[in-house]
N, C-alpha and C positions, 0 to 999 in steps of 0.2 A: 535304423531309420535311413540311414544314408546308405549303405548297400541297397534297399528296397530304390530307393528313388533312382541310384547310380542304373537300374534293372530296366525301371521306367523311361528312363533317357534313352538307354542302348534300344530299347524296344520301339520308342520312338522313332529315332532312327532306323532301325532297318524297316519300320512299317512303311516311310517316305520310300525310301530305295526302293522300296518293291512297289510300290505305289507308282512310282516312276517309270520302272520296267516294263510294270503293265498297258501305261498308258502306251508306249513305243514312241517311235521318233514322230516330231510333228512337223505336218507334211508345209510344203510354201508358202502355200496361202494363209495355214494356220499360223503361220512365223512372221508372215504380213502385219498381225494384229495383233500379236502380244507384245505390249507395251516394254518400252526401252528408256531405261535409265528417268525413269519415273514420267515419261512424255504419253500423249496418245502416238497410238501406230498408224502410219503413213505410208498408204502403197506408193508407189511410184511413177507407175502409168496406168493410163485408164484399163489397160490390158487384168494390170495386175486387182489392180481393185473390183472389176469383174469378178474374176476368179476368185477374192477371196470373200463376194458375198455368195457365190455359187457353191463354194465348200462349205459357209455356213449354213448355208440352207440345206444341204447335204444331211449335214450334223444335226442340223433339225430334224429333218425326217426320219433322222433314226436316235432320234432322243436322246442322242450323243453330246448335249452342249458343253461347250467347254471354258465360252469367253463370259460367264456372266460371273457378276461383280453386284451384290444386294447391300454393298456396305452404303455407311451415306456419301454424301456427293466430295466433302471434304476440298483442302484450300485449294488442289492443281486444279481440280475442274470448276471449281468456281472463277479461277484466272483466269482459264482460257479453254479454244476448240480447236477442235483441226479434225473435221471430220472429212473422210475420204470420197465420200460420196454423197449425192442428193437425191433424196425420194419424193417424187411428187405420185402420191396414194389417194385411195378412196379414204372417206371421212369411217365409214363402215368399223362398226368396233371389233368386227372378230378381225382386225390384222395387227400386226404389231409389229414394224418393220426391224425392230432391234433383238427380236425375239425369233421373228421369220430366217433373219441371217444370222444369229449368232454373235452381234458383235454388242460390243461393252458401251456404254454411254458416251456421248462426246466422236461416235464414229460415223451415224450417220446425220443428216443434215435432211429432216421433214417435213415436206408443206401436204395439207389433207387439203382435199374438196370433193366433194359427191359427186364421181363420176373420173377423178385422177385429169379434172381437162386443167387447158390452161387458158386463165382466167391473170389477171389484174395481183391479186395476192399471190400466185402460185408461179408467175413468171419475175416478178421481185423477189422473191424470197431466192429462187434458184439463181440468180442473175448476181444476187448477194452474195451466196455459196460460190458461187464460179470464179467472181471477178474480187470479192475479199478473201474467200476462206480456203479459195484456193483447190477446188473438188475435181477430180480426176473425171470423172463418170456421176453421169445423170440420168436416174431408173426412173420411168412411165410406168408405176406400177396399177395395173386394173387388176379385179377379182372375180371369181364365180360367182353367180347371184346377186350382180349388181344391181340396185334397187334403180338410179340414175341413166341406167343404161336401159332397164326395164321401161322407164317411165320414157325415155327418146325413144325405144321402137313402138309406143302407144303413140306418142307423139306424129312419127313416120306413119304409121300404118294402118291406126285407129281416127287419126285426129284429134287426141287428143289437147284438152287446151288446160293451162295454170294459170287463168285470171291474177295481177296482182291484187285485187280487189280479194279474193280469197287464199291464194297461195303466198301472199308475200313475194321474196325474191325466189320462190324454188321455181318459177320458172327460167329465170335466168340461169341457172346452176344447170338445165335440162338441155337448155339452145346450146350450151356449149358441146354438146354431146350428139345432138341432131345432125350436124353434117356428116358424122364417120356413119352412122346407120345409112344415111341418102346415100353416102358412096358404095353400098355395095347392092347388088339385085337385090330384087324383091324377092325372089326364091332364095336368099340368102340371110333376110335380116330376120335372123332369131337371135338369142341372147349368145349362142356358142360361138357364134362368128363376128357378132358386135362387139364384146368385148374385149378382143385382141383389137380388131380393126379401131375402137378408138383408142386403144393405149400406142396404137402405131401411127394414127391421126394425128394424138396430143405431145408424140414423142417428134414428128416430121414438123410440128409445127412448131415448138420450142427451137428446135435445130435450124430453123432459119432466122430467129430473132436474132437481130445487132443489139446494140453494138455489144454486146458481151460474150450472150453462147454462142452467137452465128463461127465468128473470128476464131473462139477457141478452139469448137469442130474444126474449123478448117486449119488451121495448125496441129491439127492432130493433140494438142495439151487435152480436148474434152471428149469425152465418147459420150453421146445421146443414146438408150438403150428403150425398148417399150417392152414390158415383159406381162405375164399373169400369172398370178397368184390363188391356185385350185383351195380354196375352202377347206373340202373335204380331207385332202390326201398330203396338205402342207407344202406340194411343190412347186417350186418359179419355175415357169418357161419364157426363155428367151424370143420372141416372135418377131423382134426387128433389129 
């Protein structure tokens, strides 16, 4: 009994080693986010935390993940956060910002709304992120197929209207999004160019709010970023 186990140990072990071997060295970015001495991982500059949601996306798209973590949430993360970054996203359920980059719970810091504008909730919540939790880099994340961006180039183009009387507040959620459409031609406002154009709107307009992001962008401590997020093919593009 105990030679069969002492067999199963040895086996063990070299299955790890080699397991190890195969994965190879892991590159910066990835070294960025594996947790140290039982903390969450903490890029250092807005430079660096770019890059290592750019390698997990990466990883994503080639279904390579590496940082995810299914156990339950247990006592560190229930103490505390320290996530690197802030995502303000479409409300839209096919995105999943922690699934999109690769990274483990407790890394990023997400506010949703339909259409990724900044609104009243979506500029406290980031403003929280920056000025308590301390976030290097703040992503404008929009997506393909955006239903909100859809509905402001009906808005723009059609005339279309959202009565409160029948829409509730989804027109409010729509006007936030109306000015990036008005800002480009009219032989331009379709969905493939609206969609970057407001995540670069909602990313320029956050970037001048005081007293918290304005100050941090200009000290170089925050980087404002507006990017898109392809549906189909899983890839972030950086667009501002």
């Amino acid at each position: 009994m105990e030679s069969s186990l002492s067999r199963r140990r040895l086996l063990a072990v070299l299955g790890g080693a080699a397991g190890a071997v195969a994965a190879g060295p892991v590159g910066a970015a990835e070294a960025l986010l594996r947790p140290r001495g039982g903390r969450a991982p903490h890029p250092k500059t807005p430079t660096e935390a770019l890059r290592a949601l750019q390698a997990g996306n990466k990883r994503y798209r080639q279904g390579k993940l590496q940082l995810r973590d299914y156990s339950p949430v247990g006592e560190r993360r229930a103490a505390e956060q320290k996530p690197f970054a802030a995502i303000i996203t479409c409300s839209d359920s096919r995105i999943s910002p922690e699934l999109v980059f690769d990274v483990e719970r407790g890394n990023l810091f997400v506010s949703r709304i339909a259409g990724n504008s900044i609104d009243t909730g979506t500029l406290g919540s980031t403003e929280y992120a920056v000025g308590v939790l301390g976030v290097q880099l703040v992503m404008v994340l929009g997506h393909s197929d955006c239903g909100a961006v859809k509905s402001a180039i009906g808005v723009v183009a059609d005339g279309k209207r959202y009565p409160d009387s029948k829409y509730g507040a989804i027109g409010e959620v729509i006007d936030h999004v109306v000015p990036a459409v008005k800002s480009l031609p009219k032989d331009q406002r379709n969905l493939a160019r609206c969609v970057p154009a407001n995540a670069i709107s909602q990313a320029s307009e956050l970037s001048r709010r005081g007293p918290i992001v304005a100050p941090a962008v200009a000290s170089g401590k925050l980087r404002v970023v507006a990017a898109v997020y392809d549906i189909a093919n899983g890839a972030v593009s950086i667009v501002r």
